[in-house]
KOLNUFI-608569 format. One record per residue (C-alpha): x, y, z; chain. Coordinates in pm, 1 decimal. Layout:
# residues N
+----------+----------+----------+-------+
!        X !        Y !        Z ! kette !
+----------+----------+----------+-------+
!        X !        Y !        Z !     A !
...
+----------+----------+----------+-------+
//
This chain:
# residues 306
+----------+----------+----------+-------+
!        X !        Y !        Z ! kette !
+----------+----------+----------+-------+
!  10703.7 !   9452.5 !  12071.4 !     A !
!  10675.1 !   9161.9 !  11816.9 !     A !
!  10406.4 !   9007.3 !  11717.0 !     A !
!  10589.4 !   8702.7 !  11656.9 !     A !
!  10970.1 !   8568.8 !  11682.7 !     A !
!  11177.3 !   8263.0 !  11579.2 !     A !
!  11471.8 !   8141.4 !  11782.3 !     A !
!  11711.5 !   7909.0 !  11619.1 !     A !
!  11498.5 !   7777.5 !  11442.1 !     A !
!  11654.0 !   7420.6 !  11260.1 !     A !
!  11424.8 !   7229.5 !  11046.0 !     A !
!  11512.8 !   6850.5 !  10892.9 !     A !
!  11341.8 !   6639.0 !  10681.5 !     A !
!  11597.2 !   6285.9 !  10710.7 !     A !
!  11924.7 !   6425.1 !  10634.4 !     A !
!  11797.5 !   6764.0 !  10396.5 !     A !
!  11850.7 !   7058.4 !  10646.2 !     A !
!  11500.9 !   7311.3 !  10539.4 !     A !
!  11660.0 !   7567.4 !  10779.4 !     A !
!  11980.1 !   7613.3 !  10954.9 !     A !
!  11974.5 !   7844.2 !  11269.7 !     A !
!  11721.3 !   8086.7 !  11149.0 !     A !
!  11629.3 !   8360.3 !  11377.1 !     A !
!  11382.1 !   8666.7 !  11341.6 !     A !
!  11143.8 !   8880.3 !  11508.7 !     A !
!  10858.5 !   9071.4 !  11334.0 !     A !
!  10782.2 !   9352.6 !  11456.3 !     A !
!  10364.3 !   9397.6 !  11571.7 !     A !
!  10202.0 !   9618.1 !  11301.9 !     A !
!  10473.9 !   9613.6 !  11045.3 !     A !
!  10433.5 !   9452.8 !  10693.5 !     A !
!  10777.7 !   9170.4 !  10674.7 !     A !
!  10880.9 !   9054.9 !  10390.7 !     A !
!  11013.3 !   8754.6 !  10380.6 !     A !
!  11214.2 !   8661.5 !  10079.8 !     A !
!  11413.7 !   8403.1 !   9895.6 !     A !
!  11484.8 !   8209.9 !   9593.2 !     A !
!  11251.5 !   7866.9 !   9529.2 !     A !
!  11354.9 !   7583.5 !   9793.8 !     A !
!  11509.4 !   7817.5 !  10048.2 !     A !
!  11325.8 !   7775.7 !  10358.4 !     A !
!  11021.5 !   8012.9 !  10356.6 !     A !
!  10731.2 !   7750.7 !  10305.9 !     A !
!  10884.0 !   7564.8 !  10579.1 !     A !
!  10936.7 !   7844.6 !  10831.1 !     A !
!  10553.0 !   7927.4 !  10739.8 !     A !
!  10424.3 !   7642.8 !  10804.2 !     A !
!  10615.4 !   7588.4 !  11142.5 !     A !
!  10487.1 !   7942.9 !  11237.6 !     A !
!  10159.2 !   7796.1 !  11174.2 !     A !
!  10205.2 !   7503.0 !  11387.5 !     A !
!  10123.3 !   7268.3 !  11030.0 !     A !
!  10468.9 !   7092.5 !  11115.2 !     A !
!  10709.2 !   7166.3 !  11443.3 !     A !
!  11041.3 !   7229.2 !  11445.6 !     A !
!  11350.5 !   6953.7 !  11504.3 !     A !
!  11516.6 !   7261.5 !  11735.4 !     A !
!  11389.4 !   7671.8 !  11803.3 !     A !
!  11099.9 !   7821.0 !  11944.1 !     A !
!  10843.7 !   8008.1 !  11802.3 !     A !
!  10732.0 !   8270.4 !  12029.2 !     A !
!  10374.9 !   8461.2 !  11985.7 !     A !
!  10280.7 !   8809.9 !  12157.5 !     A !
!  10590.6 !   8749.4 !  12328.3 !     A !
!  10525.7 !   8419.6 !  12492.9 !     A !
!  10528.7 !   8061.3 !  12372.3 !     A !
!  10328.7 !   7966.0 !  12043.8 !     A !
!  10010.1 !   7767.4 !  12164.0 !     A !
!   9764.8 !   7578.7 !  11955.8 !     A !
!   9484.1 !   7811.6 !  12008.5 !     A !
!   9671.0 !   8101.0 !  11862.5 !     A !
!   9603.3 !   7980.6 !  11514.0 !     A !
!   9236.3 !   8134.9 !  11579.9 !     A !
!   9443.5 !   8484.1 !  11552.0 !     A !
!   9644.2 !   8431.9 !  11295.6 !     A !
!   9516.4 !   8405.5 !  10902.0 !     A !
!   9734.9 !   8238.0 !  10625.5 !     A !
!   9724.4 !   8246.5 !  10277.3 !     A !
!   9895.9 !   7958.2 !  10114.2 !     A !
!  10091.5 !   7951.1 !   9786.6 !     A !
!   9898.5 !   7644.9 !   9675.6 !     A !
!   9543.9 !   7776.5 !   9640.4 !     A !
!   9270.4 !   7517.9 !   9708.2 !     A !
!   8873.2 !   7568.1 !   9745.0 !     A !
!   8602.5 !   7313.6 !   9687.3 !     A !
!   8521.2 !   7326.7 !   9373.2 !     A !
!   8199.2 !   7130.8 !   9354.1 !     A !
!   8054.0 !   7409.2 !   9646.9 !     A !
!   7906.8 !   7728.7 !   9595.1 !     A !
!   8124.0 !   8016.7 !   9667.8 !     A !
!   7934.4 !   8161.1 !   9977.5 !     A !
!   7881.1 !   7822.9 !  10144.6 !     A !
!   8213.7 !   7779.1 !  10100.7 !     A !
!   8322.2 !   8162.4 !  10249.3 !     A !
!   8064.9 !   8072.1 !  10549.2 !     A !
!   8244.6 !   7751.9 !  10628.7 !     A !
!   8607.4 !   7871.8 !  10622.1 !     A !
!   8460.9 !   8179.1 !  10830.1 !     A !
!   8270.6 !   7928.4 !  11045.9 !     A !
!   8650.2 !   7740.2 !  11074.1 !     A !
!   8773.3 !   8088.7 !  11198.3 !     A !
!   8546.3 !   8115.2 !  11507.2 !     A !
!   8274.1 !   8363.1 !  11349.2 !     A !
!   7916.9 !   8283.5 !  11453.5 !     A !
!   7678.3 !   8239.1 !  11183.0 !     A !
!   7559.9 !   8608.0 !  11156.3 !     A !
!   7856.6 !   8722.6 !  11179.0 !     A !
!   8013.6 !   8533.1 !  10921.6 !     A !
!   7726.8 !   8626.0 !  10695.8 !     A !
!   7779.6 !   9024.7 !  10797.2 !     A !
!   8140.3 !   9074.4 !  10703.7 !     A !
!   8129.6 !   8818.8 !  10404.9 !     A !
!   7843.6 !   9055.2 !  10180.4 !     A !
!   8039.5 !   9353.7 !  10307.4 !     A !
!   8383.8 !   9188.9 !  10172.8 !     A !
!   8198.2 !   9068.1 !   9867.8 !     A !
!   8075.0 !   9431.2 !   9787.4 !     A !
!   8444.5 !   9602.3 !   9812.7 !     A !
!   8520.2 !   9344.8 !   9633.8 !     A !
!   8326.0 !   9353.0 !   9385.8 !     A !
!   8223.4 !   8964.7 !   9341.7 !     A !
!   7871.6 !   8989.7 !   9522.7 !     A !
!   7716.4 !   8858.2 !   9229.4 !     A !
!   7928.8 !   8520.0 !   9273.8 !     A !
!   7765.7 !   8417.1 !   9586.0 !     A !
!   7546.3 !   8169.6 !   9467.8 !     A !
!   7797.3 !   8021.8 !   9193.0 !     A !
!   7982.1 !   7701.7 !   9187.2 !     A !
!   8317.0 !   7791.1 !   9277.3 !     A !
!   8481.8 !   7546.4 !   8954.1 !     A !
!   8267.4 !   7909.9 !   8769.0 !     A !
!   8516.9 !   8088.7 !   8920.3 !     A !
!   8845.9 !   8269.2 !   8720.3 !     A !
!   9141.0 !   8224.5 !   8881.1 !     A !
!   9155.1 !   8631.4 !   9033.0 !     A !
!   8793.5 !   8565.4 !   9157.5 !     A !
!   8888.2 !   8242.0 !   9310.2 !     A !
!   9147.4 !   8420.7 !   9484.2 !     A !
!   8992.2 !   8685.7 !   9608.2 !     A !
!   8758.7 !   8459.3 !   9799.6 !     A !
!   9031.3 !   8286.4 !   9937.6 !     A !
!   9206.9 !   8636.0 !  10049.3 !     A !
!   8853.2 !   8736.7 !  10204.0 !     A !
!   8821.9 !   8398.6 !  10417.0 !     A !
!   9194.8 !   8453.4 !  10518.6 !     A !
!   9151.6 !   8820.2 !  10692.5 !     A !
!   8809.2 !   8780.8 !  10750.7 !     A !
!   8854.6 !   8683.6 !  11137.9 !     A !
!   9094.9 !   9022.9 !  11178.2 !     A !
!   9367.2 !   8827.6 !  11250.7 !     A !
!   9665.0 !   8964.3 !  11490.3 !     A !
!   9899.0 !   8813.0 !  11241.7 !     A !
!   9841.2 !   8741.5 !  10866.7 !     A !
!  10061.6 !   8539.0 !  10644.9 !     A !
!  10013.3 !   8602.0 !  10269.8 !     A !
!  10263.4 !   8351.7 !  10073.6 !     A !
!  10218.6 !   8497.1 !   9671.5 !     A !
!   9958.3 !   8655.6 !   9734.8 !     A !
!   9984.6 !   8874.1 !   9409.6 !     A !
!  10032.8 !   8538.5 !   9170.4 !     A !
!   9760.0 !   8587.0 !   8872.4 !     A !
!   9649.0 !   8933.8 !   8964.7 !     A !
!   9618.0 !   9183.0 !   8709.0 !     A !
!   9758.8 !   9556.6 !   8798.3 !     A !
!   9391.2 !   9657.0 !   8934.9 !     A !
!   9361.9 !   9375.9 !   9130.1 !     A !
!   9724.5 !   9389.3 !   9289.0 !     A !
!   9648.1 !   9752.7 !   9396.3 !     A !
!   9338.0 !   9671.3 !   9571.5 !     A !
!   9525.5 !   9366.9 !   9763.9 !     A !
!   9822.4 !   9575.9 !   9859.2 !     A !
!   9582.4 !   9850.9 !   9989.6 !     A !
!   9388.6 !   9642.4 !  10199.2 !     A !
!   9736.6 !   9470.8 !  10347.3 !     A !
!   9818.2 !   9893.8 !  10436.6 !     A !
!   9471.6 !   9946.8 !  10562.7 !     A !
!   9522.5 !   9651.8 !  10782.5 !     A !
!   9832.4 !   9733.7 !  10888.3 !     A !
!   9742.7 !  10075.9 !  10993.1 !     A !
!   9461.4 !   9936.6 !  11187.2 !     A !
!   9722.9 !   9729.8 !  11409.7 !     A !
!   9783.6 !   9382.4 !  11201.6 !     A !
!  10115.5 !   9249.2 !  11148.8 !     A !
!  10193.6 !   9075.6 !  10805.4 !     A !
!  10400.9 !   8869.6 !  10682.8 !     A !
!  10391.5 !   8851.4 !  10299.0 !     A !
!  10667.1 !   8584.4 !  10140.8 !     A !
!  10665.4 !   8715.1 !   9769.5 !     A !
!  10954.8 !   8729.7 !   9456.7 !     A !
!  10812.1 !   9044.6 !   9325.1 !     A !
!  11016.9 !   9290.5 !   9474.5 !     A !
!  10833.5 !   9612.2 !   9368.5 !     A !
!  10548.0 !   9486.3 !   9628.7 !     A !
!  10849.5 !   9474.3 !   9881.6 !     A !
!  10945.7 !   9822.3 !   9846.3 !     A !
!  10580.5 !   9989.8 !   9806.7 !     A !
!  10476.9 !   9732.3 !  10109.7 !     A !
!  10739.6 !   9602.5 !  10365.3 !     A !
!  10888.9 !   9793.7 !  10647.5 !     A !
!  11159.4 !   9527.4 !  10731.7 !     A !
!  11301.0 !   9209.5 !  10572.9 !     A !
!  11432.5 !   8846.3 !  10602.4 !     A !
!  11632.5 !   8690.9 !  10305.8 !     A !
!  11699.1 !   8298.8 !  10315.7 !     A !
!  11888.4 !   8147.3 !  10079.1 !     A !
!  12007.6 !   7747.5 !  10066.1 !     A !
!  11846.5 !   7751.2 !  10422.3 !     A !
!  12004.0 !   8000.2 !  10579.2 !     A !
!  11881.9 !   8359.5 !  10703.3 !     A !
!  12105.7 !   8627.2 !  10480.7 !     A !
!  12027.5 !   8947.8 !  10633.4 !     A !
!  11769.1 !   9100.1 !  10823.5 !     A !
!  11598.2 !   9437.5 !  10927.7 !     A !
!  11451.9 !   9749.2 !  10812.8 !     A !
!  11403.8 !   9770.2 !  10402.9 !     A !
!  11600.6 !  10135.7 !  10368.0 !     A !
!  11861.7 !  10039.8 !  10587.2 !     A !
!  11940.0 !   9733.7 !  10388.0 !     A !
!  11915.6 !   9941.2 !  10031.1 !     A !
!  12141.9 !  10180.3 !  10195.8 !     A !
!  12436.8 !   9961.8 !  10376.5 !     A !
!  12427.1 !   9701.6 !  10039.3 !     A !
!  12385.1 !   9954.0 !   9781.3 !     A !
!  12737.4 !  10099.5 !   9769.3 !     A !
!  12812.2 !  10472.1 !   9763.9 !     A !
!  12671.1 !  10617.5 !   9428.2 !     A !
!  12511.1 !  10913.9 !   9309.7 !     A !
!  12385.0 !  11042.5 !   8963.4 !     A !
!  12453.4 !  11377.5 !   8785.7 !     A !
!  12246.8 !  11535.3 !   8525.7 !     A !
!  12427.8 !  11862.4 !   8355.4 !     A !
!  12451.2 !  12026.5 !   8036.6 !     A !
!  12682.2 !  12004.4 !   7749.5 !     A !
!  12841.5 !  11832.5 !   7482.6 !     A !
!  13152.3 !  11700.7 !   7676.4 !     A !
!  13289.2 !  11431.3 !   7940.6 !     A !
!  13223.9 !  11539.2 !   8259.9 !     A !
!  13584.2 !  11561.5 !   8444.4 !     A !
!  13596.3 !  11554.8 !   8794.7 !     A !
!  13917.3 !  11598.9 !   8957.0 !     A !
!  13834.8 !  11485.9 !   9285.8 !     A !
!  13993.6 !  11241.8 !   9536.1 !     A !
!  13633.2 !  11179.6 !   9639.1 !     A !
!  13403.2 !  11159.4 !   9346.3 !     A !
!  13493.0 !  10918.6 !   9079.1 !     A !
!  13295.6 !  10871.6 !   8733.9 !     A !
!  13209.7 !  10528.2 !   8656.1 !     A !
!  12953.9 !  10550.1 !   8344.2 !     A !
!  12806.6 !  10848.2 !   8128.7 !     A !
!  12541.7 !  10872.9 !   7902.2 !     A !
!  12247.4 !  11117.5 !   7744.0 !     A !
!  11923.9 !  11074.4 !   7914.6 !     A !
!  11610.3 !  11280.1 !   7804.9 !     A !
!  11822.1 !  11606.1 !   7636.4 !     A !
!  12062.4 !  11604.9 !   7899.2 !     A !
!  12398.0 !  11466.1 !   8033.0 !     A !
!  12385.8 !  11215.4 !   8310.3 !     A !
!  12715.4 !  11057.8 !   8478.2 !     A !
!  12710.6 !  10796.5 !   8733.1 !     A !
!  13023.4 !  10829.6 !   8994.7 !     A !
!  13168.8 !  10616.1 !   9265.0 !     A !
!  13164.9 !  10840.1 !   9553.5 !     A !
!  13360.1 !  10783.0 !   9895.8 !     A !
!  13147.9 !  10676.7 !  10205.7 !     A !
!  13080.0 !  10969.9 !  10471.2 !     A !
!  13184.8 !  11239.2 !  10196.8 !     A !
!  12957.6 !  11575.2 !  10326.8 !     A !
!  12735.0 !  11639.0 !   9991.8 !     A !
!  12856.5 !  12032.5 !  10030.3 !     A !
!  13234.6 !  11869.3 !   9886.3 !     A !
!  13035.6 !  11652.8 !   9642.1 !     A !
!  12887.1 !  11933.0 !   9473.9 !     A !
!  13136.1 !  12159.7 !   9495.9 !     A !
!  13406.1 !  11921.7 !   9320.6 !     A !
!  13137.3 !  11850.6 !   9025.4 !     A !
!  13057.3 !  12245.4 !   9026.1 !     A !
!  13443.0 !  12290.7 !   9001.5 !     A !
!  13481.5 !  12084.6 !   8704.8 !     A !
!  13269.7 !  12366.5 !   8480.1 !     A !
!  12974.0 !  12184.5 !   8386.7 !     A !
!  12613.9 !  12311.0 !   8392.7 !     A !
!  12485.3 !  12115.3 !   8688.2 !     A !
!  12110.0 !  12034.3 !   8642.0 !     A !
!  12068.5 !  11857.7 !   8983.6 !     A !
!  12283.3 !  11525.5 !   9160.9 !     A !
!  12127.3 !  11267.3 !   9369.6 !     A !
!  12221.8 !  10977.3 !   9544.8 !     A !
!  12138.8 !  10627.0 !   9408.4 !     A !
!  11983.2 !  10375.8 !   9606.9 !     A !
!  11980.6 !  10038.0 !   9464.3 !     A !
!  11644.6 !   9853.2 !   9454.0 !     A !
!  11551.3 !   9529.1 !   9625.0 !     A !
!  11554.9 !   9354.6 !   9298.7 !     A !
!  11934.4 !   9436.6 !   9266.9 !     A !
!  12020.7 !   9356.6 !   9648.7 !     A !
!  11821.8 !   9056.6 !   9641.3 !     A !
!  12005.0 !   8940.1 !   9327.4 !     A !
!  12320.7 !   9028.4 !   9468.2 !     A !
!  12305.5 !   8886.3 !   9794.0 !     A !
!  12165.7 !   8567.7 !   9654.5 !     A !
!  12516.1 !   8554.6 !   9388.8 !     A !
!  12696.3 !   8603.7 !   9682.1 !     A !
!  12588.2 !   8347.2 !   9922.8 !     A !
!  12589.4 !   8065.5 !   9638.3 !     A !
!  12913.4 !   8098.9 !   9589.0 !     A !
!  13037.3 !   8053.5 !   9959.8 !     A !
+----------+----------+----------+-------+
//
């Protein structure tokens, strides 16, 4: 089932098309990713997700049914743009964003201290937020965003001004939600978080959705058919093979390695016995998936050019 799906959706703003016939579903209790370069379409299919503006065509569905106005109430979203009062102390401002959410009183107040202690910013309640750094400020607004347990969460950059410790604890408490039965959508441009995070994709690019689906599928149909070869000796490695072709060599940490092109379907018994056959002292072969920061750059070139 998905959490949430978008049908065709078209998006215009006078005559500037935002997006052009997008459709996706996300599946319920996955982490998305949706990705794309600046000014391609994901603020605006976040925001229409969120019912902050409506689409000129397409339907948003929710749980499988129409999106209503009171499903905001289950869904939490973390905008790019960052904004908290800064004139108010940081836990009246927690308890009225929880208090925004639908969270009596006492039970704002409950899962705020035990966010602040995990968080480690428990001594901040009582400080004007303007005391805040920028990581504590945003940590704040991260609690008040999944303090509600939403159904669906929408984090847009939610790394941005994190340092490494803080990233970690962010991206385990997305898994930890996810594993408890949220669905996520996180729009990001750091691609590492895609592949330690995301269990399926969307790419737009000039307004238009790319390609779609699960993360290793898309590494594996838009990475090509490669594979790396680490042997010993002093030598070119020549294969004579009419299915493995050497592309690049090198020396990489006391050893040989060769990169070859290597037909698609090949079984890897004929791989390794053409690279055995040509003498060398294999060390091990594997195959080489690309990463999302290559696809993602790649698919991008491509589309800009049509």
């Amino acid at each position: 089932m998905n959490t949430i799906s978008c049908r065709n959706i078209v998006k215009k703003f006078g005559d500037y098309t935002a997006l052009n016939d997008v459709s996706i579903d996300v599946p319920k209790g996955t982490v998305f990713g949706l990705l794309g370069p600046n000014g391609a379409g994901k603020t605006t299919l976040i925001r229409i997700m969120n019912q902050i503006t409506i689409p000129t065509s397409g339907e948003v569905f929710f749980n499988g049914r129409p999106l209503d106005p009171d499903d905001v109430y289950h869904i939490g979203y973390l905008p790019e743009e960052r904004g908290l009062y800064k004139k108010m102390k940081v836990g009246d401002q927690a308890m009225y964003l929880a208090r925004l959410k639908g969270l009596s009183n006492a039970q704002a107040l409950a899962e705020l201290k035990k966010w602040f202690v995990k968080f480690g910013i428990e001594g901040w309640w009582n400080k004007k937020v303007e005391e805040l750094s920028k990581g504590m400020a945003q940590k704040v607004q991260f609690i008040t965003t999944v303090l509600h347990r939403p159904d669906l969460l929408i984090l847009d950059e939610p790394f941005s001004g994190f340092d490494p410790v803080n990233v970690q604890l962010i991206r385990d408490e997305v898994l930890k939600m996810r594993d408890e039965g949220a669905t996520i959508i996180l729009s990001t441009h750091n691609m590492e978080s895609v592949e330690t995070l995301c269990d399926n994709i969307a790419l737009i690019n000039k307004s238009n959705l790319v390609v779609t689906g699960p993360v290793d599928t898309i590494r594996r149909e838009h990475g090509g058919s490669k594979i790396e070869i680490l042997f010993r000796g002093e030598g070119e490695l020549n294969i004579v093979s009419d299915v493995v072709k050497v592309v690049e060599e090198d020396t990489f940490k006391g050893s040989r390695r060769a990169v070859a092109d290597v037909v698609s379907g090949t079984h890897s018994s004929k791989i390794l016995s053409d690279i055995v056959a040509s003498g060398v002292d294999v060390i091990s072969y594997r195959e080489l998936i690309p990463s999302m920061n290559d696809i993602f750059i790649k698919l991008v070139k491509s589309n800009n050019q049509k």
